[in-house]
PAZAPA-4460 file (N, C-alpha, C; in steps of 0.05 Angstrom, whole numbers, plus 32768, in hexadecimal, padded with zeros to 4 digits):
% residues 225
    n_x    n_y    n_z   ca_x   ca_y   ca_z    c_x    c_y    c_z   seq   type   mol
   82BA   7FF8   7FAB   82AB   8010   7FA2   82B4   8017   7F86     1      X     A
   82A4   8017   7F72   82A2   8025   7F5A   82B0   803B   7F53     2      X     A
   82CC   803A   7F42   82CD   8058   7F43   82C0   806E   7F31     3      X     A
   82C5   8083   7F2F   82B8   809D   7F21   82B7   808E   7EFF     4      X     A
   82D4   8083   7EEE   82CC   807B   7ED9   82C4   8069   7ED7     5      X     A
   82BB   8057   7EE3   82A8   8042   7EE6   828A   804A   7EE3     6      X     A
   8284   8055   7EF5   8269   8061   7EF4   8260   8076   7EDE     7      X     A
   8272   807B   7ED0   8272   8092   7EB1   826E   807E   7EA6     8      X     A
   8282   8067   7EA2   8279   804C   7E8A   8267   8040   7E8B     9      X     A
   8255   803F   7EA7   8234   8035   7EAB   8222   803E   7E9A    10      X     A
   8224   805D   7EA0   8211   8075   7E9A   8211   8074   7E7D    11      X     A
   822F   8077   7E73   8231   8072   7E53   8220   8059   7E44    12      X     A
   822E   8044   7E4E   821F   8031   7E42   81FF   802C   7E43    13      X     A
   81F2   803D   7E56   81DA   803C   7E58   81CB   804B   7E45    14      X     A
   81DA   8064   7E40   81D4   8078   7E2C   81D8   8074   7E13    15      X     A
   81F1   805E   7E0D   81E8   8053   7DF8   81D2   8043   7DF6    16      X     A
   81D0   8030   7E07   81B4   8024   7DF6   81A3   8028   7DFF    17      X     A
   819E   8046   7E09   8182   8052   7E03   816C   804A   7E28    18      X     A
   8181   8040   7E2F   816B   8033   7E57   817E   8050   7E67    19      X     A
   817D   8068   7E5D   8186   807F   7E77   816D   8092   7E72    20      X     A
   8162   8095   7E7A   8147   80A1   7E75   8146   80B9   7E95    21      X     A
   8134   80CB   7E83   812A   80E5   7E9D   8140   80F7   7EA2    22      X     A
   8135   80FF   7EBB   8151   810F   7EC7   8169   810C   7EC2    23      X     A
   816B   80ED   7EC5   818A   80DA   7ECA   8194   80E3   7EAB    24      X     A
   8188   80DF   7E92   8198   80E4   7E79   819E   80FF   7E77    25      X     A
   8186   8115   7E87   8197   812D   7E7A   81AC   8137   7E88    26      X     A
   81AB   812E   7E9C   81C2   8135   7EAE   81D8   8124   7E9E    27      X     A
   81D6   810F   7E9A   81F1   8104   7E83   81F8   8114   7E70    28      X     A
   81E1   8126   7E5E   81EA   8128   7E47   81EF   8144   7E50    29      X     A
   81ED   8151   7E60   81FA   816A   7E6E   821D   8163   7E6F    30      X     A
   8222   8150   7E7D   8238   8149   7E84   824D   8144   7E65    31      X     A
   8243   813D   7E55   824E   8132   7E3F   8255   814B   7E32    32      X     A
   8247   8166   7E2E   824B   8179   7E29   8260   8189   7E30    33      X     A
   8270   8188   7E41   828A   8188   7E50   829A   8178   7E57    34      X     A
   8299   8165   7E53   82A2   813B   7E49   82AC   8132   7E3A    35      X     A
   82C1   8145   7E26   82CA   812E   7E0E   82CF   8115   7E12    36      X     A
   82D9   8112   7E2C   82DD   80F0   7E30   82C2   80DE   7E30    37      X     A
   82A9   80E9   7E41   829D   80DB   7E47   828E   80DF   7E26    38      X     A
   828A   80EA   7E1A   827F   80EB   7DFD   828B   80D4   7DEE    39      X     A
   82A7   80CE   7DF1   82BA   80BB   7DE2   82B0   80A3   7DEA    40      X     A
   82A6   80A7   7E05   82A2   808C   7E1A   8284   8080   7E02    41      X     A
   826C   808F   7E05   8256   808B   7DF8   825F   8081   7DDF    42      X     A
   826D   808B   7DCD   8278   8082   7DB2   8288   8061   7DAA    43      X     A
   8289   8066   7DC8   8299   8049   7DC8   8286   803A   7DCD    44      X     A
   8277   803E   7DD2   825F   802B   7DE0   8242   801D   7DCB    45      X     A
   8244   8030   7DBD   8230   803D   7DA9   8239   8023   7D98    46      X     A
   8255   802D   7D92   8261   8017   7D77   8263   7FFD   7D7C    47      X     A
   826E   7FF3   7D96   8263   7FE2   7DA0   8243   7FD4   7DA4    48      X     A
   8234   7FE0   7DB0   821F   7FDD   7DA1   8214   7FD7   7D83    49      X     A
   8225   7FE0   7D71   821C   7FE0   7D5A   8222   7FC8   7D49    50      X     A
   823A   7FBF   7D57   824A   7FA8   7D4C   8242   7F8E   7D53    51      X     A
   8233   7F8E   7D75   8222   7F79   7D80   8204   7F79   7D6F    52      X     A
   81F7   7F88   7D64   81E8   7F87   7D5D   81EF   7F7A   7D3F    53      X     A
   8209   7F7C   7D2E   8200   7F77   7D14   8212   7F58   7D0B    54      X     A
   821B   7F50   7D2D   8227   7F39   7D21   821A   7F22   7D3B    55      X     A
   8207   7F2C   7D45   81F5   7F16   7D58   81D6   7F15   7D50    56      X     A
   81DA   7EFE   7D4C   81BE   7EED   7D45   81A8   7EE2   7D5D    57      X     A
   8197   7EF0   7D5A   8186   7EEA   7D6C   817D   7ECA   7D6C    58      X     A
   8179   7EBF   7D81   816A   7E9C   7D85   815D   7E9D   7D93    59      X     A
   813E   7E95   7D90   8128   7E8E   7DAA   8129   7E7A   7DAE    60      X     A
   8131   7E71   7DCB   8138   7E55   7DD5   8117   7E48   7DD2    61      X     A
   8111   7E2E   7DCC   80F4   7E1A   7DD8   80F1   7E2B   7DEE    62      X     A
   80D9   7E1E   7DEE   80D0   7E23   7E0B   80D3   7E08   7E23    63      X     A
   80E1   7DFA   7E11   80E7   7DDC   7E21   8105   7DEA   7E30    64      X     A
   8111   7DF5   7E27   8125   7DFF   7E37   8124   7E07   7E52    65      X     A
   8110   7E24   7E4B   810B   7E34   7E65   80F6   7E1A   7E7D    66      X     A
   80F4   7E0B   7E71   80E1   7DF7   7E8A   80ED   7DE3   7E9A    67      X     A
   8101   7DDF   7E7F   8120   7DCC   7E9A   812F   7DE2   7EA2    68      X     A
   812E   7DF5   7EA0   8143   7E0A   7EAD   812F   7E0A   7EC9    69      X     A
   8112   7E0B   7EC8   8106   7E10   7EDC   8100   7DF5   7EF0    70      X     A
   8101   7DE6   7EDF   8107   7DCC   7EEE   8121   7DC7   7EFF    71      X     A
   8136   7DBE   7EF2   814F   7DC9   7EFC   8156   7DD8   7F14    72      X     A
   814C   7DE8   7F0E   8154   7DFC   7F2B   813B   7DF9   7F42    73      X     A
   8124   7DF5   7F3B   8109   7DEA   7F4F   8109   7E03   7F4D    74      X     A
   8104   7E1F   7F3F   80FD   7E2F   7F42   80D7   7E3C   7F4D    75      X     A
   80DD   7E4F   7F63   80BB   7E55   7F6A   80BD   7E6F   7F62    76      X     A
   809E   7E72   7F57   8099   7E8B   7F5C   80A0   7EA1   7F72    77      X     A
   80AB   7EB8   7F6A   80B0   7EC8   7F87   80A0   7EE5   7F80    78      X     A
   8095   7EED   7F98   808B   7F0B   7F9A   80A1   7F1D   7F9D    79      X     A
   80A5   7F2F   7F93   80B1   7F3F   7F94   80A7   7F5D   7FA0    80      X     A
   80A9   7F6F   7FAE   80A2   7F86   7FB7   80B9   7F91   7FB7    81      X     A
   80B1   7FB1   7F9E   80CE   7FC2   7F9F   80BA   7FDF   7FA9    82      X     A
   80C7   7FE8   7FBD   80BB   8009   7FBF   80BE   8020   7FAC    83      X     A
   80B9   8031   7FA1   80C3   8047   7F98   80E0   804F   7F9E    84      X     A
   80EA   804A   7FBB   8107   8056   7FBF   811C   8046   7FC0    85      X     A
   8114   8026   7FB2   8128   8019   7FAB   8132   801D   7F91    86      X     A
   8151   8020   7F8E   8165   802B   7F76   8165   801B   7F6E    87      X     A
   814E   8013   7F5C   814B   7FF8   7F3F   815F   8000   7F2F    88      X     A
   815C   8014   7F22   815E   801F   7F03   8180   8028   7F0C    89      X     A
   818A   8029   7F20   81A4   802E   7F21   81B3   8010   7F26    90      X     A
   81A9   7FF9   7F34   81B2   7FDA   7F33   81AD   7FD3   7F16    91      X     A
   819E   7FD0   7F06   8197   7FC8   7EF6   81A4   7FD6   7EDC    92      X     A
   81AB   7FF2   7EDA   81BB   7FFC   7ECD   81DB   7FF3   7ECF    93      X     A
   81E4   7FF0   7EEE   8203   7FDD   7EEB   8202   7FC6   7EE2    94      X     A
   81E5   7FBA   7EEA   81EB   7F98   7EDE   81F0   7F9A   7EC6    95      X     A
   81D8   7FB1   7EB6   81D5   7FB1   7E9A   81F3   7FB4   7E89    96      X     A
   8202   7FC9   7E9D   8218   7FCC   7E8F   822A   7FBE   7E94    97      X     A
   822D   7FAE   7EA5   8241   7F9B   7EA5   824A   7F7D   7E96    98      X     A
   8227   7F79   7E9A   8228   7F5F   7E85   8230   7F60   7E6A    99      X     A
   821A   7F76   7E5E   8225   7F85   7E42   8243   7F8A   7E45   100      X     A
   824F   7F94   7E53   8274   7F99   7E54   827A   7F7C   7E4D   101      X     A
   827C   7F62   7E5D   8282   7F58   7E5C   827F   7F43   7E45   102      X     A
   825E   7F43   7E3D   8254   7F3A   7E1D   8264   7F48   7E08   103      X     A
   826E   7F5E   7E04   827E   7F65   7DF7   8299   7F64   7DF4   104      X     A
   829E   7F70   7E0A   82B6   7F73   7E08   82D3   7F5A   7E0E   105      X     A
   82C7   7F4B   7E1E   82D7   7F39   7E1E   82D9   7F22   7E06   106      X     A
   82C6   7F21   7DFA   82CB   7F0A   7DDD   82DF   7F1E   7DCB   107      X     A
   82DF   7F3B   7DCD   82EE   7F48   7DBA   830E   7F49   7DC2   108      X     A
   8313   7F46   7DDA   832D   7F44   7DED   8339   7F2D   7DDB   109      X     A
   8326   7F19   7DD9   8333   7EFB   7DD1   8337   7EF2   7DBA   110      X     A
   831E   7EFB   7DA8   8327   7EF2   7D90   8325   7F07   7D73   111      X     A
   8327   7F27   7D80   8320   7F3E   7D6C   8336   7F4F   7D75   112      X     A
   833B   7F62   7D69   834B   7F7A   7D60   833E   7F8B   7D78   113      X     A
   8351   7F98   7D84   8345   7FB5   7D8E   8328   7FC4   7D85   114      X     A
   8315   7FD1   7D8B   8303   7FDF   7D7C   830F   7FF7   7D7B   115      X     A
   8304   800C   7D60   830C   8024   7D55   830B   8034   7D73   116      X     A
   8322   804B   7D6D   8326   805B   7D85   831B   8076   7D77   117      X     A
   8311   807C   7D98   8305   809B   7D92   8325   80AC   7D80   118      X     A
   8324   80BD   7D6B   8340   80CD   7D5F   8333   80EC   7D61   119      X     A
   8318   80F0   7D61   8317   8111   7D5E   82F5   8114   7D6D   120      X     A
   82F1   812D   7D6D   82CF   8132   7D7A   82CF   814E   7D6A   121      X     A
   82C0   8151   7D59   82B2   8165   7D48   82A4   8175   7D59   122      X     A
   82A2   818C   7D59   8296   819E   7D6B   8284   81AE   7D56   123      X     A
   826C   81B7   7D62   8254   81C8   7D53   825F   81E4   7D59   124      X     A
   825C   81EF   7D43   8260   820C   7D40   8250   8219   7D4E   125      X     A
   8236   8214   7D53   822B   8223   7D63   8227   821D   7D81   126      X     A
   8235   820C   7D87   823F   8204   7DA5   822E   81EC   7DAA   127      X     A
   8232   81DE   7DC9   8227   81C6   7DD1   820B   81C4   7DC7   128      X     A
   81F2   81D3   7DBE   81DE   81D6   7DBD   81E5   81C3   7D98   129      X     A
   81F5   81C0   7D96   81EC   81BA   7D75   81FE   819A   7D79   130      X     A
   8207   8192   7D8E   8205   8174   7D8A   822B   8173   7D83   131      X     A
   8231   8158   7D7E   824F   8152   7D78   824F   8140   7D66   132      X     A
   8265   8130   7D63   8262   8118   7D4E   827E   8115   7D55   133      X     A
   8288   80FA   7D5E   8294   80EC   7D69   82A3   80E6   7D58   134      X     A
   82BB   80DC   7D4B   82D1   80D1   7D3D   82E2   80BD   7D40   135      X     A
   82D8   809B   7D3B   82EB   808A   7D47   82F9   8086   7D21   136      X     A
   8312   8079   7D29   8321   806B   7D13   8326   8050   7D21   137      X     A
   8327   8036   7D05   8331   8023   7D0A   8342   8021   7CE9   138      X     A
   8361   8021   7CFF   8380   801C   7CEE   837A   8001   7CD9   139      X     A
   8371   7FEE   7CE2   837C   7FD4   7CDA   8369   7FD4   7CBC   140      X     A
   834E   7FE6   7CC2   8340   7FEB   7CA7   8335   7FFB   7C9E   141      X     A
   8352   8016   7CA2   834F   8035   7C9A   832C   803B   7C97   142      X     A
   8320   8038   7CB4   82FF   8044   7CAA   8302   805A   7CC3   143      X     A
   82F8   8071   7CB9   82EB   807A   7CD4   82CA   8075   7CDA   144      X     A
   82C5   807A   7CF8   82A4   8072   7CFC   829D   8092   7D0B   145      X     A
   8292   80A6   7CFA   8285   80B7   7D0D   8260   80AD   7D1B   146      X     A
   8269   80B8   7D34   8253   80B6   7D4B   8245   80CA   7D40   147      X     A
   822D   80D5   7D3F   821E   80F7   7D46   8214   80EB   7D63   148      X     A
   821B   8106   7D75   820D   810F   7D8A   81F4   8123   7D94   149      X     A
   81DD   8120   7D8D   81D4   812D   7D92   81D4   8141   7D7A   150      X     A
   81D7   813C   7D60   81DE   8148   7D50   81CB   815E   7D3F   151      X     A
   81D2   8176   7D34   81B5   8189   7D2B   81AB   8171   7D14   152      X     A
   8198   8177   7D0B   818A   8175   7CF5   818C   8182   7CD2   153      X     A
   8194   8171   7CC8   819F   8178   7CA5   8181   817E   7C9B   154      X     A
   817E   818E   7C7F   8161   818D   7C6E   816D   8179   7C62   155      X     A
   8154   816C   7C50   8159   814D   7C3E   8162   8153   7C35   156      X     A
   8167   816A   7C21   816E   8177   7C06   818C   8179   7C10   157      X     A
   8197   8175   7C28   81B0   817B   7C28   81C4   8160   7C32   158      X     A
   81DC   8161   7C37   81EA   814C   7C3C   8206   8151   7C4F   159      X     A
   8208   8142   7C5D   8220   814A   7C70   823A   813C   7C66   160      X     A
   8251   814F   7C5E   826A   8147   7C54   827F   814B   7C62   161      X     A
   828F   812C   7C66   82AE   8132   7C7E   82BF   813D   7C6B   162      X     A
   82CD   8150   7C76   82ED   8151   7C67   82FC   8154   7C88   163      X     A
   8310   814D   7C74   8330   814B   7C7D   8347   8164   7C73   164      X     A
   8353   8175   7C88   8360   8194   7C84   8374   818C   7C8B   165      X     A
   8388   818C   7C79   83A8   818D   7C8D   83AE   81AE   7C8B   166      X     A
   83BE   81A7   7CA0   83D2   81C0   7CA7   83DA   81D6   7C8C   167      X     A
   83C0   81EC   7C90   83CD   81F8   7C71   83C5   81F6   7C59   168      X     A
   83B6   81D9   7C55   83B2   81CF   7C47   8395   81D3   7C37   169      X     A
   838D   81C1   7C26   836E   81C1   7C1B   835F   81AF   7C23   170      X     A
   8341   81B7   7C2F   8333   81A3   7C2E   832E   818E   7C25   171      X     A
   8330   816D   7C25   832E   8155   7C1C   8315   8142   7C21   172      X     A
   8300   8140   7C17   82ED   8137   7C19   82ED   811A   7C1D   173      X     A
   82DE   810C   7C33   82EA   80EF   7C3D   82C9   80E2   7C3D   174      X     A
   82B8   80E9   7C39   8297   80DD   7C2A   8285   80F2   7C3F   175      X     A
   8265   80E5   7C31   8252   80F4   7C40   824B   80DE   7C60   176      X     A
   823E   80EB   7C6D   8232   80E3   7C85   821B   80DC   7C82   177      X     A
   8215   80CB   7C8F   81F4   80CE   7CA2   81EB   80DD   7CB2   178      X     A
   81D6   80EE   7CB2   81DC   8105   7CBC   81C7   8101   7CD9   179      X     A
   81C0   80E9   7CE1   81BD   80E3   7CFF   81BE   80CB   7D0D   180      X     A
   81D5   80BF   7D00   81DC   80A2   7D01   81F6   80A2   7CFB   181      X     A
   8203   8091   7D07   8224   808B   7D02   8227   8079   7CEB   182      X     A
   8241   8081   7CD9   8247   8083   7CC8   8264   8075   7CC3   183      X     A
   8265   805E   7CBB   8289   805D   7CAE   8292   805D   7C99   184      X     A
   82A0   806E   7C98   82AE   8076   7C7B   82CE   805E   7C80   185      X     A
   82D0   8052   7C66   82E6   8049   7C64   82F7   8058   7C4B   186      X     A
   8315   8069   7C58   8326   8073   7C49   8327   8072   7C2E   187      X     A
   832D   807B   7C1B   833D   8071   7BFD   8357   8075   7C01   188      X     A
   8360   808A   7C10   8380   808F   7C0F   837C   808A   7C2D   189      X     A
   839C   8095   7C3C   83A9   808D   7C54   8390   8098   7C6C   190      X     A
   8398   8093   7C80   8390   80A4   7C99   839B   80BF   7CA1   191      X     A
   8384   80D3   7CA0   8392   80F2   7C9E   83A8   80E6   7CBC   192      X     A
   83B8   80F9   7CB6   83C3   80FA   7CD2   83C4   8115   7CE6   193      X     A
   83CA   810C   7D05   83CC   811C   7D12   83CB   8139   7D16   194      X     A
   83B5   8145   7D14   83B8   8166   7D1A   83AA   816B   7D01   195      X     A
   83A6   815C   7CF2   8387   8161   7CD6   8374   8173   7CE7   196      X     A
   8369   8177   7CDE   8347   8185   7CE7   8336   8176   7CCD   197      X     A
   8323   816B   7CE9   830B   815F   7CD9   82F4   8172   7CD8   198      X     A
   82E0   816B   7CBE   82D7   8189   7CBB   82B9   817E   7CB3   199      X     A
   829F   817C   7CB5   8288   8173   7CA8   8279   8197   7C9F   200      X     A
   827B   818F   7C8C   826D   81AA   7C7F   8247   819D   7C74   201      X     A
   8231   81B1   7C6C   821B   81A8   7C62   8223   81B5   7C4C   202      X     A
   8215   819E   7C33   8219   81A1   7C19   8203   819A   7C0A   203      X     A
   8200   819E   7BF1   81E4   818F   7BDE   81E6   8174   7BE3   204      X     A
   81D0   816E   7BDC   81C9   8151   7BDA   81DC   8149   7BCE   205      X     A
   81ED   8134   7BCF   81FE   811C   7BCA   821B   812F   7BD2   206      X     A
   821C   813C   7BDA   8238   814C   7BDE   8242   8166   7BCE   207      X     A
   8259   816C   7BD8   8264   8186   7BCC   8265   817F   7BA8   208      X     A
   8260   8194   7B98   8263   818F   7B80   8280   8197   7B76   209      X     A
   8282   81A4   7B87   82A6   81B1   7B7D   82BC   81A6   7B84   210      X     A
   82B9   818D   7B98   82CA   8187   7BAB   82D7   8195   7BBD   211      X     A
   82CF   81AD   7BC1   82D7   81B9   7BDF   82B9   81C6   7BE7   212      X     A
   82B6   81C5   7C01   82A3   81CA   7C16   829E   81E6   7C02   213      X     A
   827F   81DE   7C06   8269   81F8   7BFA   825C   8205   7C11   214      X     A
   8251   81F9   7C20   823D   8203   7C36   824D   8209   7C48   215      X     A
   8240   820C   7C64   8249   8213   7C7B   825C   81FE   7C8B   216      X     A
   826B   8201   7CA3   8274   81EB   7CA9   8272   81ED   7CC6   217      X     A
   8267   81D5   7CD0   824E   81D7   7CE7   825C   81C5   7CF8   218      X     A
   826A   81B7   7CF0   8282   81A3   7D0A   82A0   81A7   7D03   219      X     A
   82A9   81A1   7D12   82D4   81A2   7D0D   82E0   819C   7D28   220      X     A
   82F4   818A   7D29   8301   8182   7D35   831D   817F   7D2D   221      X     A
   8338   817B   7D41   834B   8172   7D3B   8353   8159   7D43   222      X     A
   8359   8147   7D2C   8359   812C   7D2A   8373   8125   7D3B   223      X     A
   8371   8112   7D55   8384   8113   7D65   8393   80FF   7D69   224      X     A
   8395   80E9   7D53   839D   80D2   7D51   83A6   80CA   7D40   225      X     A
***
């Protein structure tokens, strides 16, 4: 039997790529709202996702393939009859996520680096209703990758800017965002460290002109890694 975080990393990975539909997603994205973990979980999934997509090359096999595959096996046509109260979309959601687990994740076990770890979760000022934005870092090439969750909506005319607060300290501006798409910024200087507060403020088009935050500041987190 499946346990509880098993069946969160189904749901996740489904919600990343977009097959959790109806009831079933909002009840997820309810849950995520009280979930920093399972939010981290989607983030991880997402980027993954993102990485299968920009380093796999699609190939359409002949069609001489699929006909000795069908030869081969002496395959027949079969009828199939599914009722309404057979749990397709819940079999088909583990297969979905398992194979994908395993398309991924195991070639990265073998011959890749760890993937970036969730370090912080930005929170909306005006509470769960305005979405999150997720915060992974990867060490080996000082980038961070923010997620948006569900994130509000910027005007064109404006632009979404990270900084970085230490303890006491002054805001440090670390680039602009995408403001509904994930984003990696790679460092110029070190990795803030531990107990920073990450901060996305809205600013003019291309960013703050002063170098410290002009507008409002609509996410913040403390960077926990």
């Amino acid at each position: 039997m499946k346990s509880r975080s098993h069946y969160h990393a189904a749901l996740a990975a489904e919600y990343a790529l977009g097959t959790l539909r109806g009831a079933a997603k909002i009840q997820f994205e309810q849950k995520m709202r009280d979930d920093p973990e399972l939010v981290a979980e989607v983030a991880r999934w997402q980027e993954a996702f993102t990485q299968l997509d920009n380093h796999i090359m699609p190939v359409i096999p002949p069609a001489s393939v699929w006909k000795r595959i069908r030869h081969n096996l002496d395959l027949q046509p079969v009828k199939r009859t599914v009722t309404p109260k057979t749990p397709v979309r819940g079999y088909l959601g583990w297969a979905l996520a398992a194979g994908l687990a395993a398309l991924l994740l195991i070639p990265r076990l073998l011959v890749q680096p760890a993937a970036p770890l969730p370090v912080a979760i930005l929170a909306s000022s005006t509470g769960a209703q305005g979405g999150q934005w997720v915060v992974s870092a990867d060490m080996s090439t000082r980038s961070l990758m923010l997620t948006p969750l569900n994130a509000q909506r910027v005007a064109a005319d404006r632009s979404l800017e990270l900084w970085a607060i230490a303890p006491g300290g002054k805001p440090q501006s670390l680039g602009l965002l995408y403001t509904q798409q994930p984003t990696q910024l790679t460092l110029a200087a070190k990795m803030p460290d531990p107990g920073f507060t990450l901060a996305i403020s809205i600013e003019p088009h291309g960013g703050s002109p002063t170098g410290q935050p002009t507008g409002a500041v609509i996410y913040s987190g403390a960077l926990a890694l």
